[in-house]
N, C-alpha and C positions, 0 to 999 in steps of 0.2 A: 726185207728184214722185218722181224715183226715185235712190236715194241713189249715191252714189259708190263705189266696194268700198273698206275700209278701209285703207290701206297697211301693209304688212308694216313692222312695227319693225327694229329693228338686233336686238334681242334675239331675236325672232323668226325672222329671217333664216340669223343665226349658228346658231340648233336648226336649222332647215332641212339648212341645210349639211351641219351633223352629221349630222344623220340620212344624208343621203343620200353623202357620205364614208362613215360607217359601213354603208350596205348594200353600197357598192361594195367594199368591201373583207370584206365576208362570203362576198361570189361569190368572190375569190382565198384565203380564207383555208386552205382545204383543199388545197392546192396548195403551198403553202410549201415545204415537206420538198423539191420538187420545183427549186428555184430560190434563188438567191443571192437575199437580201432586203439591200441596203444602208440602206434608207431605209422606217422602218416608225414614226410618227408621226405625231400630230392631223392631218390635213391633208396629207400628205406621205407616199406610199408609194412605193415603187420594188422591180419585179420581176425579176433577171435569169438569164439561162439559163446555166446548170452547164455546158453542153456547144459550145453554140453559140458562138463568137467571131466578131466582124467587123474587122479592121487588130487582130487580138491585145486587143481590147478585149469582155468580156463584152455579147452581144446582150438589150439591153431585154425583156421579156414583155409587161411591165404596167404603168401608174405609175398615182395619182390624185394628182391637186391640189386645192389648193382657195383659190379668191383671190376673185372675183367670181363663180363658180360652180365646182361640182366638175366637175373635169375627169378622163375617163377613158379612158386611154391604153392601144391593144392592136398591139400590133408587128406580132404574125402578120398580119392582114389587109393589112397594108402590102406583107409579100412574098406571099403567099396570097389576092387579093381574092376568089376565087372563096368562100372563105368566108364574103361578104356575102351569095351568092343566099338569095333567102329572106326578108332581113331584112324585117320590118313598115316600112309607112310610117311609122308613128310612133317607130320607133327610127333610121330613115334620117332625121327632122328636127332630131334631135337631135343630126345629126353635126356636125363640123366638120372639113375636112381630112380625110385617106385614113384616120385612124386615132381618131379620137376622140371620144367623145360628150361635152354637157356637158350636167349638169343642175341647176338650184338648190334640189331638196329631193328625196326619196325618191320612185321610181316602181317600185313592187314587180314590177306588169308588163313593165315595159321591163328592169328587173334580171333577170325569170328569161328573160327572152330574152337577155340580156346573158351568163349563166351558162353557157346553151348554146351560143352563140359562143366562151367561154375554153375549155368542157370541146373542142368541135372543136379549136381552135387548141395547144392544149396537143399532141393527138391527132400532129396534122400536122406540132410543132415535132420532138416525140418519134422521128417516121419520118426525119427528113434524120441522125437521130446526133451524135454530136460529130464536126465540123468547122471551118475556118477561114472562113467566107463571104469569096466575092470581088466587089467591084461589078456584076461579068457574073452571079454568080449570085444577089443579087438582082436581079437584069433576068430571067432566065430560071424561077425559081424559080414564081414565078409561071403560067407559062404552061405549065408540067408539069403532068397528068394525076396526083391524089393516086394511089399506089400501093395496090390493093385487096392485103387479104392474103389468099390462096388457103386452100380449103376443106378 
């Protein structure tokens, strides 16, 4: 007869979380110095850009949540999707929406591909400058060729 898998406790759950809260926020943590940080707690991070504005209001980077699973939030690909080519199937099922992965405990693999997605996006926030973004250019931002730098 073959058993049932055991169910995950509340106690159990809640490490999960942690843990994977905690690796998400290991991949931004080097990054800091680089971004306005208003929201940096258990459960609760928020990234935003020094330079970038959107209507006069600081542009998002990054967030994580954590409610029913941790949720992690990356702006750039929303104006930049080209920055998906590439992604594994198994970090594309994890998505939800144009911007966000969830997960409910620690996936180291999927983190360091996670990693190399912020370190791109960081790359590509860094090349537009400090400016005002207007709705037309996140419409168009997107569909620019990233700018190589000459040799």
């Amino acid at each position: 007869m073959r058993r049932m898998p055991a169910k995950t406790t509340a106690p159990d759950k809640k490490q999960d979380f942690k843990q994977a809260f905690d690796g998400l926020r290991k991949i931004l943590k080097p990054y800091d110095g680089r971004f306005r940080i208003p929201k940096d707690a258990p459960g609760n991070y928020l990234s935003e850009s020094k330079s970038l504005t959107y209507e006069g209001k600081p542009v998002m980077f990054a967030s994580i949540t954590s409610k029913s699973y941790v949720a992690f939030h990356l702006f750039p690909v929303y104006v930049f999707p080209d920055l998906l080519q590439g992604m594994s199937p198994e970090l594309k099922r994890r998505m939800q929406g144009k911007t966000c992965w969830n997960f409910k405990k620690a996936d180291e693999p999927l983190f360091a591909e996670l990693a190399l997605l912020v370190a791109s996006s960081i790359k590509r926030f860094e090349t537009m400058g400090p400016r005002n973004l207007t709705r037309d250019d996140l419409r168009t931002l997107g569909k620019e060729k990233p700018k190589r730098k000459s040799r």
